[in-house]
SEMIMAR-416784 format. One line per field, with one value per residue (C-alpha): residue number from 1; residue in three letters; x, y, z. Coordinates in nm, 2 decimals, decimal comma. Layout:
BEGIN
pos	(NUM:...)
code	(ala:...)
east	(X:...)
north	(Y:...)
up	(Z:...)
***
This chain:
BEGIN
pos	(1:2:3:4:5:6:7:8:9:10:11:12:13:14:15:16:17:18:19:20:21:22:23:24:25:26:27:28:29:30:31:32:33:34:35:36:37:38:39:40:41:42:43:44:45:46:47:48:49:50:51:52:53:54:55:56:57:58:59:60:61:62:63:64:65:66:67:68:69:70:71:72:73:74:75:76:77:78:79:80:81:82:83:84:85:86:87:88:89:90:91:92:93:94:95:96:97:98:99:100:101:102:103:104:105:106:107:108:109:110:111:112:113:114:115:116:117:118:119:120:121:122:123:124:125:126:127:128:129:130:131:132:133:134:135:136:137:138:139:140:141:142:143:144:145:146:147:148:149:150:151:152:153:154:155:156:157:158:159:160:161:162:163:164:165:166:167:168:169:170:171:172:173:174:175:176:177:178:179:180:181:182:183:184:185:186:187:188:189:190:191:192:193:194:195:196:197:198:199:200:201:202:203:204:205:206:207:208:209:210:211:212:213:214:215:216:217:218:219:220:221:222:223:224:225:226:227:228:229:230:231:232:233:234:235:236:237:238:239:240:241:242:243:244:245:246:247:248:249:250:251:252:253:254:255:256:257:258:259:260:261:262:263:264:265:266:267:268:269:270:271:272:273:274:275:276:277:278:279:280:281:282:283:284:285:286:287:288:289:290:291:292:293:294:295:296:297:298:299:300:301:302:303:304:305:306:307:308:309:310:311:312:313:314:315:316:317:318:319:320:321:322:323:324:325:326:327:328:329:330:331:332:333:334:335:336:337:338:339:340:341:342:343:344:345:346:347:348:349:350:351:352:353:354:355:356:357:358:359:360:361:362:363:364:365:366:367:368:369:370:371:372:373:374:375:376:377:378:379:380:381:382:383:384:385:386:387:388:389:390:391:392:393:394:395:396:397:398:399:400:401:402:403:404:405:406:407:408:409:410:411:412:413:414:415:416:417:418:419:420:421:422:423:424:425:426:427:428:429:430:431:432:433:434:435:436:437:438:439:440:441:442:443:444:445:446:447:448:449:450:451:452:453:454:455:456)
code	(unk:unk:unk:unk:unk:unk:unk:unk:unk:unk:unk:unk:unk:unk:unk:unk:unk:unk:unk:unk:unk:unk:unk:unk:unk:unk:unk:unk:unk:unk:unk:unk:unk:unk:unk:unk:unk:unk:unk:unk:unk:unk:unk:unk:unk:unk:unk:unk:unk:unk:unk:unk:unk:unk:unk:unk:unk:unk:unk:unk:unk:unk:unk:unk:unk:unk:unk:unk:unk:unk:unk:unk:unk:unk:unk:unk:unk:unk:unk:unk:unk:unk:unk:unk:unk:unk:unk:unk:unk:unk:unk:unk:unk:unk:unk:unk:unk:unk:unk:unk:unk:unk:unk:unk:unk:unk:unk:unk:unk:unk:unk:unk:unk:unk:unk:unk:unk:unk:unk:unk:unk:unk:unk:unk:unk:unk:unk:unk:unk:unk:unk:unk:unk:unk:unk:unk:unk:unk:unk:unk:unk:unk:unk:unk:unk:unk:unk:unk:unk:unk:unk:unk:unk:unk:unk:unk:unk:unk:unk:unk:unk:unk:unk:unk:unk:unk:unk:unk:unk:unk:unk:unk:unk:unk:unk:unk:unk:unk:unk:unk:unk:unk:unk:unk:unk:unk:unk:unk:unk:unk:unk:unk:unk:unk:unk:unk:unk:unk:unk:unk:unk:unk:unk:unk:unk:unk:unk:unk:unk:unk:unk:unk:unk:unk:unk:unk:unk:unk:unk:unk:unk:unk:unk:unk:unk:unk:unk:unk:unk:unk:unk:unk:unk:unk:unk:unk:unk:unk:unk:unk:unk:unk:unk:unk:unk:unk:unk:unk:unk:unk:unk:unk:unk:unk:unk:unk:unk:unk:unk:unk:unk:unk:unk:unk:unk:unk:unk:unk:unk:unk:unk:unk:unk:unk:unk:unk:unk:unk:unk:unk:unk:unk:unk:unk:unk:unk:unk:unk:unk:unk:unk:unk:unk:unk:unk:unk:unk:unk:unk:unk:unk:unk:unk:unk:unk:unk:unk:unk:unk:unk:unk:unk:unk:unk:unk:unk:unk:unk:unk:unk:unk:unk:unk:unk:unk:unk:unk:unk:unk:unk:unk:unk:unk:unk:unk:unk:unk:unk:unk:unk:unk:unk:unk:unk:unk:unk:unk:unk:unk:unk:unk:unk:unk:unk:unk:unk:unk:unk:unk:unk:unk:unk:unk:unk:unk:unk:unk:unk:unk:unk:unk:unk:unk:unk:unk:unk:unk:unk:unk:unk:unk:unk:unk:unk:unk:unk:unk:unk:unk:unk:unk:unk:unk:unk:unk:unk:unk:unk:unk:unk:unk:unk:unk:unk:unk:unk:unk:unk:unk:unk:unk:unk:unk:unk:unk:unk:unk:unk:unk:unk:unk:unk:unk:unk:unk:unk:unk:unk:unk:unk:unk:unk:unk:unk:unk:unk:unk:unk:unk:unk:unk:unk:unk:unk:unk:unk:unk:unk:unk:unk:unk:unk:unk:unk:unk:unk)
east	(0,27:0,55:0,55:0,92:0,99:0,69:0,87:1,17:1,07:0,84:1,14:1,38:1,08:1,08:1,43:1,39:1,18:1,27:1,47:1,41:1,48:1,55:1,94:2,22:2,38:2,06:1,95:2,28:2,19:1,78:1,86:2,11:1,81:1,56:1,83:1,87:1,51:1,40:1,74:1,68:1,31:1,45:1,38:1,63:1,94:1,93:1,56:1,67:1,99:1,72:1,46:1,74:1,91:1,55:1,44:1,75:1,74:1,40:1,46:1,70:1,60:1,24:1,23:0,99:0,67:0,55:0,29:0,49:0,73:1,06:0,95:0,63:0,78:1,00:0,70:0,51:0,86:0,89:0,50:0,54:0,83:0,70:0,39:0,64:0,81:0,54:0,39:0,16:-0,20:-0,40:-0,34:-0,73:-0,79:-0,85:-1,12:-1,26:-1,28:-1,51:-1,59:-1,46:-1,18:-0,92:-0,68:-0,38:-0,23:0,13:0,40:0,57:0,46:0,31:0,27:-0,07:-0,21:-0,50:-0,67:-0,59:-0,81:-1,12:-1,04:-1,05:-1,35:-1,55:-1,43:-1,53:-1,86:-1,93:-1,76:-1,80:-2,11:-1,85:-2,03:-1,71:-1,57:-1,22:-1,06:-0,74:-0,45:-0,23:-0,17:0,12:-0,03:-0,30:-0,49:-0,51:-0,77:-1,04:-0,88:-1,00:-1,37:-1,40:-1,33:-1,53:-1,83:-1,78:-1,76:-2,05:-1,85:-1,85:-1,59:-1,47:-1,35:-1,01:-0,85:-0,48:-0,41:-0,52:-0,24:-0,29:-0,29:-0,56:-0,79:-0,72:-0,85:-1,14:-1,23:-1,22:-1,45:-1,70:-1,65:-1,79:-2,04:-2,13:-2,19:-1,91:-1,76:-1,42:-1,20:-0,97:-0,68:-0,49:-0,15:0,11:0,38:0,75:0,96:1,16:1,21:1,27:1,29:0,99:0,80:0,85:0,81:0,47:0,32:0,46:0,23:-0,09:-0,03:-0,02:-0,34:-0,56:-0,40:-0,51:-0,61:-0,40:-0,13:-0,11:0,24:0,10:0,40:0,43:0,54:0,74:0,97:1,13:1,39:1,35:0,97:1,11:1,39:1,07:0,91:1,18:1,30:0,90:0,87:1,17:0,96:0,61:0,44:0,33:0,04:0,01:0,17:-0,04:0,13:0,02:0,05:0,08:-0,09:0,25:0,52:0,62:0,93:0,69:1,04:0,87:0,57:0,84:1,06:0,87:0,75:1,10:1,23:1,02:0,82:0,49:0,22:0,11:-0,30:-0,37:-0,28:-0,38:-0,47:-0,52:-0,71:-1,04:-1,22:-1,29:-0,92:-0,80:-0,74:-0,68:-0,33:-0,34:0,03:-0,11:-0,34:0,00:0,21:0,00:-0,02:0,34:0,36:0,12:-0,20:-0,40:-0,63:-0,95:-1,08:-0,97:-1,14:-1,45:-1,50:-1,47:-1,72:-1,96:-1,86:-1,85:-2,11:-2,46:-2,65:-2,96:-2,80:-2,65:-2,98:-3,08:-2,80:-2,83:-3,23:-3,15:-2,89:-3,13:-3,37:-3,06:-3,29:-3,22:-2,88:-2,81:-2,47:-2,61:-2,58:-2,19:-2,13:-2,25:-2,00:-1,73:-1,84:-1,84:-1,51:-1,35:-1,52:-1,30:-1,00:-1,00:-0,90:-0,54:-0,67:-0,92:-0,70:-0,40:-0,61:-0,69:-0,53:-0,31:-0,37:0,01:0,10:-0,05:0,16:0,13:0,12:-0,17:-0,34:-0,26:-0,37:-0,76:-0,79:-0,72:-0,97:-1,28:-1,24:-1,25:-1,55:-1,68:-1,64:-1,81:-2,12:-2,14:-2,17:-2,44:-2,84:-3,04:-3,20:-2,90:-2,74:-3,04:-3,11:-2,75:-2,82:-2,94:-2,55:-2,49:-2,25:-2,35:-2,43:-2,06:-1,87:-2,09:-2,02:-1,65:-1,59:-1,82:-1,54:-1,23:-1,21:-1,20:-1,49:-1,33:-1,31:-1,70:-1,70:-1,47:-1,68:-1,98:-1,81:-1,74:-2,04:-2,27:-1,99:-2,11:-2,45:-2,46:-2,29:-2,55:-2,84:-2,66:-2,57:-2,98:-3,02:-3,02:-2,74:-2,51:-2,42:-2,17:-2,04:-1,95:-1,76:-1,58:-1,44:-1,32:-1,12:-0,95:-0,79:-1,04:-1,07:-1,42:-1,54:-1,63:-1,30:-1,04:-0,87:-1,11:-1,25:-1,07)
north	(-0,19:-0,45:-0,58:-0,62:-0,74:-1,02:-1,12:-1,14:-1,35:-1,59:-1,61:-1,73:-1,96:-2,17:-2,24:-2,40:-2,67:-2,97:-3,01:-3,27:-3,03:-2,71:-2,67:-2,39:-2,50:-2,47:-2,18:-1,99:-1,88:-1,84:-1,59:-1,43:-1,33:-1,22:-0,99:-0,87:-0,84:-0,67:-0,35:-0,33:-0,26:-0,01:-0,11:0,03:-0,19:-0,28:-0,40:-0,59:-0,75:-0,82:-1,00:-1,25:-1,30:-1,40:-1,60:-1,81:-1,88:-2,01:-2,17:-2,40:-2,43:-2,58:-2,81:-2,87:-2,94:-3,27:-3,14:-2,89:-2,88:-2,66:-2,45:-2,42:-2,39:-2,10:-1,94:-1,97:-1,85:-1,55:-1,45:-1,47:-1,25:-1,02:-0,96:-0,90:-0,67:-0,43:-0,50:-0,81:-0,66:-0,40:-0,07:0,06:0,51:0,52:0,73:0,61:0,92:1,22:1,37:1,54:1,31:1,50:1,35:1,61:1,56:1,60:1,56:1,75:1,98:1,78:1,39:1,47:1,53:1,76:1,51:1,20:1,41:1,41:1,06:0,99:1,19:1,00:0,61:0,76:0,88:0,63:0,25:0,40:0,65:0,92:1,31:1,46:1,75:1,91:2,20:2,37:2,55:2,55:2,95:2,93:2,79:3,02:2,70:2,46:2,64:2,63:2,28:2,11:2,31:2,17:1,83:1,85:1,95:1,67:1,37:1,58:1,67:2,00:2,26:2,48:2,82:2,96:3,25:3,30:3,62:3,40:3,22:2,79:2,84:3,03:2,84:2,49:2,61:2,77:2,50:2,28:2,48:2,47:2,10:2,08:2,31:2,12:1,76:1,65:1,27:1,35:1,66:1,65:1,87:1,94:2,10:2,30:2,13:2,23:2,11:1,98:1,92:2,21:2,40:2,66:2,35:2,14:2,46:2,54:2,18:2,14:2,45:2,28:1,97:2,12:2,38:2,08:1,75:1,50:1,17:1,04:1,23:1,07:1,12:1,15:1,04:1,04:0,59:0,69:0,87:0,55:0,61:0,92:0,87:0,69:0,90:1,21:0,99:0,98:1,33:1,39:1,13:1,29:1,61:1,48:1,17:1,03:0,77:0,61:0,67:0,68:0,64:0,79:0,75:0,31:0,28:0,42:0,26:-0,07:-0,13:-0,08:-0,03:0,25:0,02:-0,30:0,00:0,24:0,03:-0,14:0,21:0,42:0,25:0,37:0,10:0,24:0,27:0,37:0,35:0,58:0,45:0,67:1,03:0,89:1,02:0,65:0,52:0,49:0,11:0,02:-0,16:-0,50:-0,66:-0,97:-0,92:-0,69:-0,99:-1,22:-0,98:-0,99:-1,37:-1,41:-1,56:-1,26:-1,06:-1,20:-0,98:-0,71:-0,77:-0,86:-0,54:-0,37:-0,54:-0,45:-0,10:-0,02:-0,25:-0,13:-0,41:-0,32:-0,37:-0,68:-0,83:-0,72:-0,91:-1,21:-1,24:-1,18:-1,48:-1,71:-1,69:-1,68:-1,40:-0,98:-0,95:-0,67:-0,42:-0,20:-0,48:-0,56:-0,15:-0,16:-0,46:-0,30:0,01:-0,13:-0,33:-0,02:0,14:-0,13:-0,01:-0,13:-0,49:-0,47:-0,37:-0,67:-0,94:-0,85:-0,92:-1,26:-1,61:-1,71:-1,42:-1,29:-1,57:-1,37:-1,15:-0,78:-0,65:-0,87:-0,72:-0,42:-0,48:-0,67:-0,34:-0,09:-0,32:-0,30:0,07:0,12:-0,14:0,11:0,42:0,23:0,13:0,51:0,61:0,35:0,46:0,31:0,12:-0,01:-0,11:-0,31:-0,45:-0,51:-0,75:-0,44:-0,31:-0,27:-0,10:0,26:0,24:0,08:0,34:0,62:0,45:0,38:0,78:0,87:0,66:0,73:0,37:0,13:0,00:-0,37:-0,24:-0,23:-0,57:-0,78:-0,58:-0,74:-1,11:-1,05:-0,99:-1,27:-1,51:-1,35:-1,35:-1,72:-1,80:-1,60:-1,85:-2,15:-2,01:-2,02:-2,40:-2,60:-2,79:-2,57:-2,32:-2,59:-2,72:-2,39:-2,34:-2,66:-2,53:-2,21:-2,39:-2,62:-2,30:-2,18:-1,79:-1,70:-1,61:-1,25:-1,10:-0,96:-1,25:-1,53:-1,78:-1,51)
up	(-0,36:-0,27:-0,63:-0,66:-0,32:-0,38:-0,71:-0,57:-0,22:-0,43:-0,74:-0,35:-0,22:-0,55:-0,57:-0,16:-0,27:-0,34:-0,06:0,21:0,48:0,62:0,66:0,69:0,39:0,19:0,35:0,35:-0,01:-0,01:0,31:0,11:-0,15:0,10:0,23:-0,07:-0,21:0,12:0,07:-0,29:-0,14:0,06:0,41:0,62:0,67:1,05:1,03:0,72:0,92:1,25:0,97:0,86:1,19:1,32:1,02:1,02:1,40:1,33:0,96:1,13:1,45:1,38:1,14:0,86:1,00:0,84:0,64:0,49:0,25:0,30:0,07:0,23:0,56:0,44:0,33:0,65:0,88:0,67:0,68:1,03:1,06:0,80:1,03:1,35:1,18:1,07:1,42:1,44:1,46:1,38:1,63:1,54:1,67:2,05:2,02:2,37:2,59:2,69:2,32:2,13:2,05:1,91:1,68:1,50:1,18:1,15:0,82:0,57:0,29:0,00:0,19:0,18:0,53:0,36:0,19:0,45:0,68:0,48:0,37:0,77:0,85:0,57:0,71:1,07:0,95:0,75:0,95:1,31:1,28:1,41:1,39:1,29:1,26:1,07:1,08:0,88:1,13:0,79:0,79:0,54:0,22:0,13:-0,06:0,24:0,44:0,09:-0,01:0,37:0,33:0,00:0,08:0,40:0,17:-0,05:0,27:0,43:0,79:0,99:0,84:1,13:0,92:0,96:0,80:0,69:0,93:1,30:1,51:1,45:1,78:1,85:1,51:1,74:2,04:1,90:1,66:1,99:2,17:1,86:1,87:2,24:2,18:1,83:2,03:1,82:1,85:1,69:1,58:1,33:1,33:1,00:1,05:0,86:0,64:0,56:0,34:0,55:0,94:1,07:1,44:1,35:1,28:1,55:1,80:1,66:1,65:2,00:2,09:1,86:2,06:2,42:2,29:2,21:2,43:2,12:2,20:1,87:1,68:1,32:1,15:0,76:0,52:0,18:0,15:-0,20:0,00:0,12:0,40:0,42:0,55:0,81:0,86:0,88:1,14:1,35:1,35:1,44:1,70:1,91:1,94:1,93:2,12:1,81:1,83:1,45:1,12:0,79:0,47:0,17:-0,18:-0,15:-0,49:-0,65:-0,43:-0,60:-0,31:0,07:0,22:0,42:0,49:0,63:0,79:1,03:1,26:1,36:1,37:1,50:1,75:1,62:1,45:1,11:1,15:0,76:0,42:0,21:-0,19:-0,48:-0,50:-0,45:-0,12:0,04:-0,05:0,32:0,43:0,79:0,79:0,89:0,95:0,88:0,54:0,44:0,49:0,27:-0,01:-0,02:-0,03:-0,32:-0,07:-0,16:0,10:0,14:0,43:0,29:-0,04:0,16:0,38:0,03:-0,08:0,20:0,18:-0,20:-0,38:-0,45:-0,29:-0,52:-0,87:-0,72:-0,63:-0,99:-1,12:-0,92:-1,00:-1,38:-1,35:-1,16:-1,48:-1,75:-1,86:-1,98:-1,88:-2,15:-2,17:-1,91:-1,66:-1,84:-1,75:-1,43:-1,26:-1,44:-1,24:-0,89:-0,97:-1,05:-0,72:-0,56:-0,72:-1,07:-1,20:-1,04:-0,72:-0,70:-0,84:-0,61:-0,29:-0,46:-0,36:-0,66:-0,92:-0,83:-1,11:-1,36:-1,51:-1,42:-1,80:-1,92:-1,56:-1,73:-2,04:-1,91:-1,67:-1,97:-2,23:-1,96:-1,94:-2,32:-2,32:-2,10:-2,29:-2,58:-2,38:-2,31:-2,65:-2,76:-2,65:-2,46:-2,70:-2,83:-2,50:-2,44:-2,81:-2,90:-3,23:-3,40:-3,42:-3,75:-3,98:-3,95:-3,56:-3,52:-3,66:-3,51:-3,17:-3,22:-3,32:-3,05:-2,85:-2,95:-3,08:-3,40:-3,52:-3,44:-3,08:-3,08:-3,25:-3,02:-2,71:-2,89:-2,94:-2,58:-2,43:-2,60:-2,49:-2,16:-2,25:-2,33:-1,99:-1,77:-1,93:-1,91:-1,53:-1,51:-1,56:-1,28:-1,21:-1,44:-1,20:-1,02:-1,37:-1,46:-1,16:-1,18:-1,50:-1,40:-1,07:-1,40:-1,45:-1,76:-1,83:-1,79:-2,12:-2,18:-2,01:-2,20:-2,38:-2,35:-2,64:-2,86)
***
């Protein structure tokens, strides 16, 4: 997400330095290419006019502090705005009141309101301790009601049934009922779509909203739609008091035009963003983290909560003990931290939230992400004898790997060169002292040997 707007804003920030201070004259033209990088990313034209209007009172008004360089200071004024403009902090579910806590899920036919539900259901379960509980008032597409109890199976929440030939009406109330008779914390309410905005629509969520009084209404928007997300959230916010917007699909928007949009023109804060088909791929929206992705500074905290959230503390202990001795660390170990990286959303998704990676080019990203999954896939076909033995890969075993693959045998051999690269690392990692020298080399801008590309 926000790949061409980051290129575009870092490509203006270089071209600022240099100079010994901030003035409209050498301003005039780096404010000229922010307005430009932030309509080709499609945010809406008057937020894009308020962004420069309020970044050039401030670029010229202030002065460059003096620890900072113009550049610098251009950097800092327009993370700050950035973060005022998508709305500054964190707007978290009010979820404080008498239980159940009912929160309704509004949007149009395919943004993906289904699946953000059970995506919800399993954060609240699973970061809050929420007992939750969801239920399907989607009467018009005959899959949604089987589509919610499936994924409610899967996350492990309460499935309140429905059937095609009740009133949404009538399946909110009851499901509400069942939620205060169930002792449940929250209620999740997943709505009917159209494909567009449409009277019918907004006369029979108005009805759902008055049945069931929710706590939070979630607008769920598709963020590839651009303007006309935020052109969907506005139509819906005239008719509904919206609470939160939660766009979908991030993973595929390269512009974020919605993302940098909504807020400014709708009123509403945006709570979640919604990453890829996987179950746990909803991310609280922080202005600020969004901001800094942007800019290039990575996302630590993000990358952090991650962390806690989706790494197997046991293999890790495993792996730390195994590089403490500089002893066993075999291609079982290799397979298993491409595993949890990939849990946290694959090379791309780890390196983006990292300070400085944006300077490394998104096709080599590419191209290290695609190599560890085929090292993968090659692991898979070995046994377990071989993935713990590997010198006794020869010949015959090679090729019976790489078919068993889909690879060539020099696949299996630069996998091989890779991993006793690695190999040798992990035991000098298990001398004293080394740890720190090691480290010291990878901050001199070093590859660490054994990823895609290194000491080839």
């Amino acid at each position: 997400m926000f790949e061409q707007l980051s290129d575009r804003l870092r490509a203006t920030m270089k071209r600022v330095r240099g100079q010994a201070r901030l003035t409209e004259d050498n301003i005039s033209d780096a404010l000229r290419e922010v307005r430009i990088a932030l309509l080709e990313a499609d945010v809406a034209l008057p937020v894009a006019k308020e962004f420069i209007k309020q970044l050039k009172v401030r670029a010229i008004g202030e002065g460059v502090a003096a620890s900072l360089s113009p550049g610098q200071q251009l950097v800092k004024l327009v993370n700050e705005e950035l973060v005022i403009m998508m709305g500054e902090a964190n707007d978290a579910l009010d979820l404080a009141q008498r239980p159940p806590a009912v929160v309704m899920m509004a949007g149009l036919q395919g943004a993906g309101k289904t699946t953000t539900v059970a995506k919800l259901a399993k954060r609240l379960m699973d970061k809050e301790g929420k007992k939750v509980m969801v239920v399907s008032a989607d009467v018009y597409r005959p899959a949604a009601i089987e589509q919610l109890k499936t994924l409610a199976e899967s996350v492990g929440c309460q499935f309140y049934p429905s059937d095609p030939s009740q009133k949404p009406v009538d399946i909110a109330s009851g499901a509400l009922q069942a939620a205060r008779d169930n002792v449940v914390d929250v209620l999740l309410v997943d709505t009917a779509g159209r494909l567009h905005v449409d009277e019918e629509l907004m006369d029979e969520i108005q009805q759902l909203h008055k049945a069931v009084d929710p706590i939070e209404t979630l607008f769920v928007v598709d963020s590839m739609t651009g303007q006309d997300a935020v052109n969907s959230a506005k139509a819906f916010g005239e008719k509904l008091p919206l609470t939160g917007i939660v766009l979908t699909k991030t993973d595929g928007d390269a512009r974020g035009g919605a993302a940098l949009s909504i807020r400014q023109v709708t009123g509403k804060p945006i709570k979640f963003l919604g990453i890829g088909e996987k179950i746990d791929g909803l991310e609280a929206f922080h202005p600020d983290r969004v901001a800094s992705r942007i800019l290039g500074m990575g996302d630590v905290l993000t990358l952090i909560e991650e962390a806690e959230g989706k790494i197997d503390r046991q293999k890790t202990e495993r792996l730390a003990k195994k590089l403490r001795t500089g002893k066993g660390f075999n291609l079982d170990d290799y397979q298993e931290q491409i595993q949890q990286m990939n849990n946290m959303g694959g090379l791309g998704g780890l390196m983006e939230k990292l300070p400085g990676m944006d300077r490394i080019p998104q096709q080599m990203m590419g191209g290290m992400g695609t190599e560890l999954n085929k090292n993968v896939a090659i692991i898979n076909s070995m046994t377990p004898q071989e993935k713990a033995f590997p010198a006794i890969l020869k010949g015959s075993r090679k090729r019976r790997i790489a078919m068993g693959s889909g690879t060539q045998v020099q696949d299996v051999n630069r996998l091989l060169k890779q991993f006793t690269q690695m190999q040798k690392m992990m035991k000098k990692m298990g001398k004293k002292g080394n740890m720190a020298k090691m480290m010291r080399g990878m901050g001199g801008g070093n590859m660490p040997p054994g990823m895609p590309g290194a000491g080839m």
